[in-house]
C-alpha positions, -999 to 999 in steps of 0.1 A, spaced: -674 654 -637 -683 686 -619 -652 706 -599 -647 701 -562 -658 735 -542 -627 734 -519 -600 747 -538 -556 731 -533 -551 764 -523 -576 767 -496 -560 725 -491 -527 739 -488 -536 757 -458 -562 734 -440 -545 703 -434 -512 720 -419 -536 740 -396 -558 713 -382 -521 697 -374 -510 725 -357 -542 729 -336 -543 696 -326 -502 701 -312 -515 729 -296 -544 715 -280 -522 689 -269 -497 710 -252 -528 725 -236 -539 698 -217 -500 689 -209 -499 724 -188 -531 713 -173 -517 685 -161 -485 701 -150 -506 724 -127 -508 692 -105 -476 698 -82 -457 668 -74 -439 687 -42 -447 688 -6 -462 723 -8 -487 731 17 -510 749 -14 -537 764 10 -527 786 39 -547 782 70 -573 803 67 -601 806 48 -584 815 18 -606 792 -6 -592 800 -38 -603 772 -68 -620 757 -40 -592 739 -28 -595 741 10 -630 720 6 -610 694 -14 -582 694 9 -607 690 39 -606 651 26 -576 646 35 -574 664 64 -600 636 81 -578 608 66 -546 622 82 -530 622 43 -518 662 44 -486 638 53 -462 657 30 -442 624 35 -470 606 6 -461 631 -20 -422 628 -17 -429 592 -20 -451 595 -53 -424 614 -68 -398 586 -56 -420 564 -73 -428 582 -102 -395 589 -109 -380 551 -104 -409 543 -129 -401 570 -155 -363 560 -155 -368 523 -161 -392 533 -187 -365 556 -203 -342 532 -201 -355 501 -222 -368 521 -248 -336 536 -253 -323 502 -253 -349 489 -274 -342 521 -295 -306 514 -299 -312 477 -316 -341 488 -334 -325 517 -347 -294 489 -364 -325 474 -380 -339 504 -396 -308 514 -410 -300 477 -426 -336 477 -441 -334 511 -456 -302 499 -471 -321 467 -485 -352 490 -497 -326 507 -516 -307 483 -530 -341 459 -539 -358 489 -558 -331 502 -574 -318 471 -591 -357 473 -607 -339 485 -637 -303 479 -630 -300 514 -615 -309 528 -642 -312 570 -642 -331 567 -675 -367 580 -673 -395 543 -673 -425 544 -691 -451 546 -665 -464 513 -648 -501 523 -654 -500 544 -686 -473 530 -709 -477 560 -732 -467 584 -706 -428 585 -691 -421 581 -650 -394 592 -629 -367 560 -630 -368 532 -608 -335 547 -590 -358 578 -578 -386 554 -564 -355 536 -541 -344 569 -533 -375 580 -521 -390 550 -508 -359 548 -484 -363 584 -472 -401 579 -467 -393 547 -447 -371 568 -421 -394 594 -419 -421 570 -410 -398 547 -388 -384 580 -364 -428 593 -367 -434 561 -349 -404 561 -320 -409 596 -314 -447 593 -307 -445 562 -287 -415 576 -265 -436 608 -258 -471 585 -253 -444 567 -229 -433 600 -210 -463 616 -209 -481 588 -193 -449 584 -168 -453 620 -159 -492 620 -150 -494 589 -130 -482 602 -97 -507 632 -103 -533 608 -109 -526 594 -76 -526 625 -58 -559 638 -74 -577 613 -64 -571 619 -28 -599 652 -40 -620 628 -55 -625 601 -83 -635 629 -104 -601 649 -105 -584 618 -105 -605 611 -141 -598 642 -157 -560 642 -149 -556 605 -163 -577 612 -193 -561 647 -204 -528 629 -201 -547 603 -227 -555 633 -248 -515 646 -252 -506 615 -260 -540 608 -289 -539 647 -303 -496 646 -303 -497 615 -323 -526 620 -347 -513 657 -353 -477 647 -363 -485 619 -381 -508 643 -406 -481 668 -405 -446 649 -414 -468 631 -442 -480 660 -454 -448 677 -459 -431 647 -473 -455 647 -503 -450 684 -509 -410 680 -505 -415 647 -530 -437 668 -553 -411 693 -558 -392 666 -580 -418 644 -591 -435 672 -604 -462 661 -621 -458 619 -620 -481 615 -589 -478 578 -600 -447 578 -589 -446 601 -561 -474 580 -543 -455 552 -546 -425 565 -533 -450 578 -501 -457 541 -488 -424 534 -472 -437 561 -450 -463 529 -439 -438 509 -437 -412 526 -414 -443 531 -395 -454 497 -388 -420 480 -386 -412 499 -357 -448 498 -340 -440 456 -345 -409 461 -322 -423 484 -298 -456 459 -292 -436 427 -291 -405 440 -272 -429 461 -247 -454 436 -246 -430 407 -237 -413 435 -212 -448 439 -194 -459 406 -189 -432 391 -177 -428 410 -148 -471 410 -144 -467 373 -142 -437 370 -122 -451 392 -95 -485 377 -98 -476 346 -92 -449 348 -68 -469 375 -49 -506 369 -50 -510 335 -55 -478 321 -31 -474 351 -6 -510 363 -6 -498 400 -7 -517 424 -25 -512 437 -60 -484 466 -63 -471 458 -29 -439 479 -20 -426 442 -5 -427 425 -41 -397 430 -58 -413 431 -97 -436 454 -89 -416 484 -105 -409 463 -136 -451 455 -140 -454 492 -132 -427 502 -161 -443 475 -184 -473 489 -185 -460 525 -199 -436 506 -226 -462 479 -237 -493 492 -235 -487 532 -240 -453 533 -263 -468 499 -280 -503 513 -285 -492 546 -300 -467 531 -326 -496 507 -334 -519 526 -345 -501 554 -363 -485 527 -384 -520 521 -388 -532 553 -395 -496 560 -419 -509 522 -438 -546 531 -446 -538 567 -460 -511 556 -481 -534 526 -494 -557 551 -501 -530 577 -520 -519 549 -540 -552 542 -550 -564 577 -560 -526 586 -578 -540 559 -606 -575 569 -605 -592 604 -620 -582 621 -590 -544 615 -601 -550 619 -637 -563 650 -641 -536 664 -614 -569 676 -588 -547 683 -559 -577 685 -536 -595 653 -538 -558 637 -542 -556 650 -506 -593 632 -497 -574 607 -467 -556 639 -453 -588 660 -453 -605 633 -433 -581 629 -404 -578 667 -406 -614 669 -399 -608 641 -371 -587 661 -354 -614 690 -345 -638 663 -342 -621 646 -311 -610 683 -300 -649 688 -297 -655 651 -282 -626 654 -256 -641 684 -239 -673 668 -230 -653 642 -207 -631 674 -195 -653 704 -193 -689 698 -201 -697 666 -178 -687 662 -144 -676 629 -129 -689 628 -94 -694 590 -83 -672 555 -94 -702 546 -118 -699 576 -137 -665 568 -154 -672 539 -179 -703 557 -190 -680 587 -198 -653 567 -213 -684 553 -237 -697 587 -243 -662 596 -260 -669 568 -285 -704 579 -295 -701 616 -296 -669 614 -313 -686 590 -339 -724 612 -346 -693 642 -348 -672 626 -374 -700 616 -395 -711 651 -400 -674 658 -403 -671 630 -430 -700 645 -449 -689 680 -455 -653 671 -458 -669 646 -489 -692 675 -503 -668 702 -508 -636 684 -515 -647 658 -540 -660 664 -578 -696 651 -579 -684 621 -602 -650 608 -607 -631 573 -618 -612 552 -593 -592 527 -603 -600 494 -603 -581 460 -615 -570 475 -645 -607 497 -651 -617 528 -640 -650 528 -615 -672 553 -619 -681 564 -586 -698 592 -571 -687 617 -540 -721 605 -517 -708 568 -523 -671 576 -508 -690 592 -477 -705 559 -473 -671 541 -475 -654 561 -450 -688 563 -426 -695 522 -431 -655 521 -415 -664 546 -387 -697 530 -371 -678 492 -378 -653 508 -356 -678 515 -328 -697 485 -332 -666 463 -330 -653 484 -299 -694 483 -285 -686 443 -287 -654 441 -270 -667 459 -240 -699 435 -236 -673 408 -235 -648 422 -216 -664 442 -192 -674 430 -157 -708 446 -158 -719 418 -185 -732 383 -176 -700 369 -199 -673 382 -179 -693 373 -151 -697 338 -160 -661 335 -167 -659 344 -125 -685 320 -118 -663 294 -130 -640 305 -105 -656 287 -79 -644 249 -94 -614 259 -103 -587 272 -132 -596 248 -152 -630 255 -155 -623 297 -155 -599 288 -186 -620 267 -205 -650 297 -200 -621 321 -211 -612 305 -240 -649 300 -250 -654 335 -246 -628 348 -268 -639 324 -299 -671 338 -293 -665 372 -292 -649 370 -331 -682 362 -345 -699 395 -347 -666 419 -353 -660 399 -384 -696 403 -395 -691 440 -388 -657 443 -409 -671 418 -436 -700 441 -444 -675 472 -450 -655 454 -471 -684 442 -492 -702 476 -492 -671 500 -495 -660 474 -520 -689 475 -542 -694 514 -537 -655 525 -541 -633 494 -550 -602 487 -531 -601 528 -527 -634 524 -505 -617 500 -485 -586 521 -481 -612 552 -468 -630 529 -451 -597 518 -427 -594 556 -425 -628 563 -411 -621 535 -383 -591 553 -376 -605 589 -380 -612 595 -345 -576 577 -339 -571 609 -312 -600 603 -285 -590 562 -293 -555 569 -280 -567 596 -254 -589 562 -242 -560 539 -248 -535 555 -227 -558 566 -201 -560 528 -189 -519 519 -178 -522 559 -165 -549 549 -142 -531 512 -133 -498 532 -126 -518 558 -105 -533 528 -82 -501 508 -79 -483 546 -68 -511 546 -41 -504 511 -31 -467 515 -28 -469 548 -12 -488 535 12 -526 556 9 -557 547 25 -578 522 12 -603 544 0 -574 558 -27 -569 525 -38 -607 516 -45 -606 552 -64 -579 543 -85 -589 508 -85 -623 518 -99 -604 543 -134 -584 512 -136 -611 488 -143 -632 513 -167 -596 514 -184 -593 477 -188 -622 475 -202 -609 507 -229 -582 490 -231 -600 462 -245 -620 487 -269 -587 503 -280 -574 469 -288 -605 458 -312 -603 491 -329 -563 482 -339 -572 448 -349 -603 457 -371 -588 488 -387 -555 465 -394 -577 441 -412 -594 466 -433 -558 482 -441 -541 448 -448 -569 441 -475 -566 483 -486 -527 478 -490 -533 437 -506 -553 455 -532 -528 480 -543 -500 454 -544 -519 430 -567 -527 461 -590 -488 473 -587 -474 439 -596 -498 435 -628 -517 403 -610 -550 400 -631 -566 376 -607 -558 355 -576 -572 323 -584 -571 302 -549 -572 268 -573 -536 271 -586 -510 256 -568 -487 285 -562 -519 306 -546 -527 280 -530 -498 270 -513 -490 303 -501 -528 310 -488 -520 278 -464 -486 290 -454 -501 323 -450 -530 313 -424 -498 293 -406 -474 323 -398 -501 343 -372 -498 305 -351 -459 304 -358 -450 341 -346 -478 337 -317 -458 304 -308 -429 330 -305 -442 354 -285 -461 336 -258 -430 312 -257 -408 343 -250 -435 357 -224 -431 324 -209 -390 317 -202 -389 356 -193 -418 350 -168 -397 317 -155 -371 338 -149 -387 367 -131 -407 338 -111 -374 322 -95 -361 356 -89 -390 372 -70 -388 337 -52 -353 342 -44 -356 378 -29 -388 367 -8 -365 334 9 -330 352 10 -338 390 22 -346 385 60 -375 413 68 -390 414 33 -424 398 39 -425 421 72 -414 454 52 -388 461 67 -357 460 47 -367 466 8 -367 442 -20 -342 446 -52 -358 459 -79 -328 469 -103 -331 428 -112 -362 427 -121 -361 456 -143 -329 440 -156 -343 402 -164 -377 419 -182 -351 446 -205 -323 415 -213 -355 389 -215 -374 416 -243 -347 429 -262 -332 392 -269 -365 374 -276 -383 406 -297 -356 396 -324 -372 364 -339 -412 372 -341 -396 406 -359 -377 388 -383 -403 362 -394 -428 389 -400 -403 414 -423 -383 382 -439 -418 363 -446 -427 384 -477 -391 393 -489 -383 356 -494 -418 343 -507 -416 371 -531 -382 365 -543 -381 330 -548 -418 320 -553 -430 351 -566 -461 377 -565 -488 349 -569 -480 326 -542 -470 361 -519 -506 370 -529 -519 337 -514 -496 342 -481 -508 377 -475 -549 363 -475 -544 335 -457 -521 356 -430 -549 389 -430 -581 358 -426 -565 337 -399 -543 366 -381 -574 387 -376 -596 353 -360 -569 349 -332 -560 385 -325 -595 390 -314 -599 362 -299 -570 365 -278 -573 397 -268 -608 393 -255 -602 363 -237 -570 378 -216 -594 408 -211 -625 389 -199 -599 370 -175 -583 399 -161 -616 414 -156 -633 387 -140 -601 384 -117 -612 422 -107 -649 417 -107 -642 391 -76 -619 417 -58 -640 445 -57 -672 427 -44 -696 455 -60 -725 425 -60 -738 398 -37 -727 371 -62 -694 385 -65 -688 386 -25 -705 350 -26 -671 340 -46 -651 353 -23 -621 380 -5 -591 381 -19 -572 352 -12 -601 325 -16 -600 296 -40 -622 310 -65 -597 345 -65 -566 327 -66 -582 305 -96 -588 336 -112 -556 351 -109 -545 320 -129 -569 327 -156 -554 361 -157 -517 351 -155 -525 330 -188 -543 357 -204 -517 384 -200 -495 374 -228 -527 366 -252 -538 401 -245 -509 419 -243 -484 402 -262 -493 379 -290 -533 396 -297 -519 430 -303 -486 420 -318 -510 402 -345 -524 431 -359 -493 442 -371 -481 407 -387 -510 416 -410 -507 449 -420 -467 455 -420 -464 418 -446 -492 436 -469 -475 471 -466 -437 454 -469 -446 437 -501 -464 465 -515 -427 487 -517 -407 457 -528 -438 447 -554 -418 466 -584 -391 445 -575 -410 413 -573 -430 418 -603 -394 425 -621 -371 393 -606 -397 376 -585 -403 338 -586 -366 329 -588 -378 286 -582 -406 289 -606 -383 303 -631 -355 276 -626 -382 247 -621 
């Protein structure tokens, strides 16, 4: 088989470092950002005392009369109003969320622990009945821990996405007054704390859970691995939460003050007069920045314990090789320096000097950090992998080689840039589709939403080609383990993804700050113009979640039909097939939910905005100011009330199904819910992009056909707004939320499968 060159020793000490560098690098860019004062300090004497250059950048705002100390104290007024409310819900959210966690960890326990009626008795192992396992009792034990582990991973890195992002916004603001090029680097290093924090710790805790779990598991890795994919779940469960609670949160205050305020009063976006604007300001850092991050390390937390699973039953677990048992680790390890490398060229090595220059850097970060992982992938593959090994696969062992798993993971990488390549042609207002979409404009909504819609179908077509030919390739190279790697190489560079991701609401904040504060108009079109590269990263971010959860659903599917002893899903029985109809139904039922519940909050925040604007005498002139404690209050009651129902249906789905109809009809329901869910997250995600984007693309009047359709206020920008208001909830609500229907039902059934396997099919077994 031929030893791997990288000894555990050597292992030991890699991973844990590349997690510490990464928390340091973070914290590194976190003081950079922090060097950006948010007091009235005059920071240049009068003289010529030009240290770091700044009396040139100051002579900017000298000409525009904005060394008014008065436009700081009111960024950090702002800042600080924003920051609050943000605190606020998610401790809210936190609160109920954290009355879940500890009821399902109860239920994990008491599910995998009646296994074998609590039995304290050592089990002949699952896989190799010759050999004897740790009892069932241990794998609840541990399975519970591992779910709080990964449950508090996931709340912690979204709250500090969430306050990071809340702390750099003013700064963003004031940078820009030097230039869009300051501005750039502040947003994007906040970006980076967030990525490098979350990718960091979510290496680190697993890592030290599977050496904590090894000290009693000893040497059943079977069993140890198991116990590791509660840490998945915990993950994902509480990324579900955070996206559909922040995600209602955000949009109903967007649409509320959209409607009320651009359409109705003709008042410009992040007015100080419109009394939701702090709510759309504070849903942006709770959906799209504590949603995001929770997301995709439930993401990243799935695909490597898919992958561990996997490799505990294969050679690697066998023969007790320590090394290329920790293969998934060594890859985001290795991801970690990669986007350390990539993030400097947007920080350090390139300068951003003109509006144009921004998307083109944002787009560099994807390729560089791509060409760099795949030389990362292929060294990580050649010294910590044996030259030939067995994976498991349906009850045989593969025989696969190392040069065929660097394939695996690099067919998931370059899917990941050619899906996020996609999104941006058809989200992104430099592209005739987006453009047509604002064409439309000019006869209407109707017309705008029927482009919209058109565009999003259209947009699935090539991102499924892209993930179909992984899954075939990494299937026929690795089994279900080269689909499990192959979710991890999408998610590799899951640091300058995040640093992306977040650098969008950072950059929205910054320009509604400006707006409210009351900076020139050439601030505005600064911020405006991060803002719209964001959107469109945004956008990119969003198609990278949805294609990696699709790869990981199928990863962690795989793993549950080999742990509950299922031969073969055959779609022509009538359990399967039943379940695979049901299944394609739920992503239609739970987006039902969540744009319904986007919808009555939005109602409400509509009739109150309304209110304000008719019963506050002076609030269209700006002179007495609106209430915004109420709107912050309707969008936190609205989202914690309605993010209870979507939640259940997704956790109870595969419970029930399992126990009463058992693992073959819960088979069926997990591939009809991973084929349909990933069709309409894409879709709707691309369509509320390429509305919001064409609403921009008419504001900004950067070409002759988009001043032809109009200023702000005409009938073909007000026809766009519409298109927008409709696509908020699709893009940030329901698309996003989607992703993780998919990947928490496969990960959820895959913990309760020994239970399933054991009691499942309780109608079957009475019919």
């Amino acid at each position: 088989m031929g030893a791997a060159m990288l000894t555990g020793v050597i292992t030991e000490i890699l991973i844990p470092v590349a997690a510490v560098i990464g928390i340091a690098f973070a914290l590194l860019q976190w003081m950079l950002v922090s060097a950006v004062k948010l007091s009235p300090e005059r920071q240049t004497p009068a003289g010529g005392n030009k240290k770091n250059g700044f009396a040139a950048d100051f002579l900017i705002e000298e000409e525009e009369g904005l060394n008014d100390h008065n436009v700081v104290v009111k960024c950090a007024e702002i800042q600080n109003a924003i920051s609050e409310g943000a605190t606020s819900f998610l401790f809210t959210e936190y609160q109920y969320v954290g009355v879940f966690m500890a009821v399902f960890a109860v239920l994990i326990f008491l599910f995998l622990g009646s296994v074998e009626g609590f039995s304290t008795k050592s089990q002949p192992c699952t896989y190799n009945k010759d050999k004897y396992c740790k009892p069932a009792l241990a794998n609840a034990v541990f399975s519970t821990v591992s779910f709080l582990l990964g449950a508090i991973t996931s709340v912690v890195s979204g709250f500090l996405g969430m306050k990071i992002a809340t702390y750099a916004n003013a700064r963003t603001t004031l940078e820009a007054r030097k230039g869009v090029g300051k501005a750039f680097i502040t947003a994007f290093r906040s970006g980076a704390v967030m990525g490098f924090l979350l990718a960091a710790n979510g290496l680190l805790v697993l890592y030290i859970a599977i050496n904590l779990f090894k000290l009693y598991y000893g040497d059943d890795w079977e069993g140890l691995f198991e116990a590791i994919t509660g840490y998945g779940l915990g993950g994902s469960s509480m990324a579900l939460f955070g996206r559909v609670g922040g995600g209602i949160y955000t949009k109903a205050a967007d649409v509320g003050a959209d409607l009320v305020g651009k359409v109705e009063r003709n008042i410009p976006e992040d007015d100080p007069r419109n009394p939701a604007v702090i709510a759309d300001n504070v849903g942006d850092n709770v959906g799209d920045i504590a949603g995001m991050g929770s997301d995709l390390f439930g993401s990243y937390a799935e695909s490597s314990c898919a992958a561990l699973v996997v490799a505990s039953i294969s050679s690697f677990g066998i023969n007790h090789d320590f090394t290329a048992m920790c293969y998934p680790l060594l890859i985001s390890s290795m991801g970690i320096i990669v986007c350390l490398i990539t993030t400097l060229f947007a920080t350090d090595f390139f300068e951003i000097k003109a509006v144009k220059d921004i998307e083109p850097a944002l787009k560099r970060q994807l390729i560089i950090s791509t060409a760099l992982m795949t030389v990362g992938i292929g060294i990580v593959s050649w010294i910590a992998l044996p030259s030939s090994f067995t994976i498991f696969n349906f009850g045989e062992q593969k025989k696969v080689k190392n040069w065929e798993l660097f394939f695996c993971v690099a067919i998931g990488l370059w899917a990941g840039l050619v899906i996020g390549f996609v999104t941006e042609y058809f989200t992104s207002n430099a592209y005739s589709p987006v453009q047509d979409v604002a064409n439309s404009c000019r006869t209407g909504a109707a017309t705008n939403v029927i482009f919209g819609l058109a565009l999003g179908y259209k947009s699935v077509i090539i991102p499924i080609f892209a993930i179909a030919v992984s899954i075939f390739v990494s299937f026929s190279l690795a089994a279900m383990y080269g689909i499990a790697v192959a979710a991890l190489g999408m998610l590799s560079t899951i640091a300058t993804g995040l640093a992306i991701d977040a650098y969008g609401p950072i950059s929205d904040n910054a320009g509604g700050i400006a707006e409210m504060a009351g900076m020139s108009h050439r601030i505005r079109e600064r911020t405006d113009a991060l803002d719209a590269a964001g959107n469109t990263t945004a956008a990119i971010g969003k198609g990278f979640a949805i294609g990696s959860a699709a790869l990981v659903s199928l990863a962690l599917f795989g793993a549950f039909v080999s742990r509950a002893a299922i031969s073969t899903v055959d779609v022509l029985t009538p359990k399967v097939f039943i379940g695979l109809i049901v299944g394609a139904m739920l992503p239609y039922w739970f987006s039902a939910m969540t744009m319904k519940s986007v919808g009555r909050a939005a109602l409400e925040m509509v009739e109150e905005v309304r209110r304000q604007f008719n019963s506050i005498p002076g609030l269209m002139e700006g002179t007495a100011k609106p209430d915004y404690a109420t709107c912050v209050k309707i969008s936190t009651d609205a989202s914690i009330k309605e993010m209870i129902p979507p939640g259940a249906l997704v956790m109870l789905t595969p419970l029930i199904v399992g126990t009463f109809f058992g693992v073959e009809t819960l088979s069926g329901v997990l591939a009809g819910a991973l084929v349909s869910g990933v069709q309409i997250a894409i879709s709707a995600s691309n369509t509320g992009g390429a509305w919001d984007n064409a609403k921009k693309y008419i504001e900004a009047g950067a070409s002759e056909h988009a001043r032809a359709l109009g200023p702000k206020g005409s009938d073909a920008h007000k026809a766009a707004v519409i298109g927008d208001t409709i696509g908020d909830p699709l893009k940030d609500t329901s698309g996003p939320s989607l992703n993780i229907l998919i990947k928490l039902m496969a990960v959820e059934s895959l913990v309760f499968a020994p239970f399933f396997a054991a009691h499942g099919g309780l109608l079957f077994k009475i019919l």
